[in-house]
Structures are given as structure tokens and as C-alpha cells.
C-alpha positions, 0 to 999 in steps of 0.5 A, a space after each residue: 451460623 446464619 452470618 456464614 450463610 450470608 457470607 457464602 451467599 454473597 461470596 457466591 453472588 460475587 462469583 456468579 456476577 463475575 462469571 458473567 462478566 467474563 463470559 460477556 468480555 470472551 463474546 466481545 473479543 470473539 467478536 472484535 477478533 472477527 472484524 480485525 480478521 475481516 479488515 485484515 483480509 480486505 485490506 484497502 487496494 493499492 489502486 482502483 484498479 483491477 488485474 487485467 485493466 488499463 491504466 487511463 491515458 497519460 503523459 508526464 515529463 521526467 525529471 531527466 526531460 524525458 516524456 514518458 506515457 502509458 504507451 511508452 512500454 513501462 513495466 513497473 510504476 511505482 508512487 510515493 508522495 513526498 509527505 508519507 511517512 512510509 514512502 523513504 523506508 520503500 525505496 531501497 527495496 522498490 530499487 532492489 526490486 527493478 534492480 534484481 528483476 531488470 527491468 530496466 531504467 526505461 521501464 520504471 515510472 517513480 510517481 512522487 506527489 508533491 511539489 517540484 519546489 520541495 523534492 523529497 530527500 530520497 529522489 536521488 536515489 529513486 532516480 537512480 532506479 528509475 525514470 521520476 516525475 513530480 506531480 501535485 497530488 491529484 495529477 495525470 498519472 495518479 488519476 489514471 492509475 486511480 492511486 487511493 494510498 501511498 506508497 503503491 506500486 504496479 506491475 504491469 504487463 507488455 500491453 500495460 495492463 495492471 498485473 499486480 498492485 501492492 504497497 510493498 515492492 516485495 510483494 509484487 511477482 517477477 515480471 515476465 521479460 518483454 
């Protein structure tokens, strides 16, 4: 009898011991799944930024020989660089975007950080879409939109103030016509 005793005694430590641990991994999850709430909804902006401001003064030449600069009525820009991995997978839906929306060839600013030596291989069909400059990675027209992740991408409005930002052209709202 008293080897029963023992065994229902350890059985039962066990099983207090166990009960506790799970009820410290529930506390932990509950936890991690606040901060993953917390990072979903803070999500790093697009660019710097906010609605309403204005970009910083630029000027860039196109691929086309173009100059194009904050004062040339752009409606939407967009940056890509030529070593993210995400910016090829953005670029049927960025040019489905100013596409279906018409805005217009003159109105489209595609930003590629890179180097001119090396274009990337989606530029053809970027430059269908829309005016293309290449620029190094710190350049004019990345530091006056205040560009923190690529691929971005910026509605703005007839006064060239930021209306919206995201990291996906989908997600900006129908430009208004000028």
C-alpha cells in the first residue's frame, strides 16, 4: 500500500508540474501574440511622409531624356530598386494600376535605385507604364520622398501632396482626375 501512495503522489506531482508549465507557455503566447498584433498594425511607413505633406524639391532626367520634377504635375510615383527581391512581383500590378486608373504616362514617376550600368530586367515593362529614372540609392528624388523600404509607392495629389503611401499599388485609392 504504501508504494501506491508514492506513486499517486508522484503521478500527481507530475501532473501539478505540468500544469504549471502549460500555464506559463499560454502566458507566454498570449504575449507574443500582442506584439505581433502591435507590429502588424505599426507596420514600418512607406515613406516619411505624411498625408498632406510635400515631397522635397527634385528634378530627375527619364530614361526617354525627359526632365521630370516635383513641379511637373506627377500624380503617382512609385520606387522599386534593382536588388529587392519583391519590387519584379510589383510591377504588372503597379502598371495595371496607372493603367486602369489613367493617369497617364506623363503623370508616372518609376524611381529605380540602382545603377544605369546594370538596369534591371523588369524596366521594359515599367517604361511602358511610365516615365523611368535610375538613380543610386541615395538619390534626389528617394530623399525627397524620404523613401525608408522598397518597393513604395505615392498617390499624390494635383498640388503634389502625398495622398497616400503603401507597399502595394492595390492598395492606393482612385486618383481623383486633375
Amino acid at each position: 500500500m504504501p508504494i501506491l501512495i508514492a506513486a499517486i503522489v508522484v503521478v500527481g506531482g507530475l501532473c501539478l508540474v505540468d500544469l504549471l508549465l502549460t500555464l506559463g507557455v499560454i502566458r507566454r503566447l498570449r504575449v507574443h501574440t500582442d506584439m505581433l498584433a502591435g507590429a502588424r498594425a505599426g507596420r514600418p511607413p512607406v515613406t516619411g511622409l505624411e498625408t498632406g505633406q510635400l515631397p522635397g524639391a527634385f528634378s530627375a532626367v527619364t530614361t526617354g531624356g525627359d526632365l521630370v520634377s516635383n513641379m511637373t504635375g506627377l500624380r503617382v510615383v512609385a520606387f522599386f530598386s534593382s536588388s529587392c527581391p519583391a519590387c519584379p512581383a510589383m510591377v504588372p500590378p503597379f502598371a495595371e494600376y496607372v493603367t486602369s486608373h489613367h493617369v497617364g504616362q506623363d503623370g508616372v514617376l518609376a524611381v529605380v535605385a540602382g545603377s544605369p550600368d546594370a538596369p534591371p530586367p523588369y524596366l521594359a515593362k515599367l517604361a511602358e507604364a511610365a516615365q523611368v529614372h535610375i538613380e543610386s540609392a541615395g538619390g534626389d528624388v528617394i530623399r525627397a520622398f524620404d523613401v525608408l523600404a522598397f518597393p513604395a509607392f505615392c498617390l499624390l495629389d494635383v498640388d503634389g501632396a502625398v495622398v497616400a503611401s503603401a507597399h502595394d499599388p492595390s492598395a492606393l485609392p482612385v486618383p481623383v482626375p486633375a
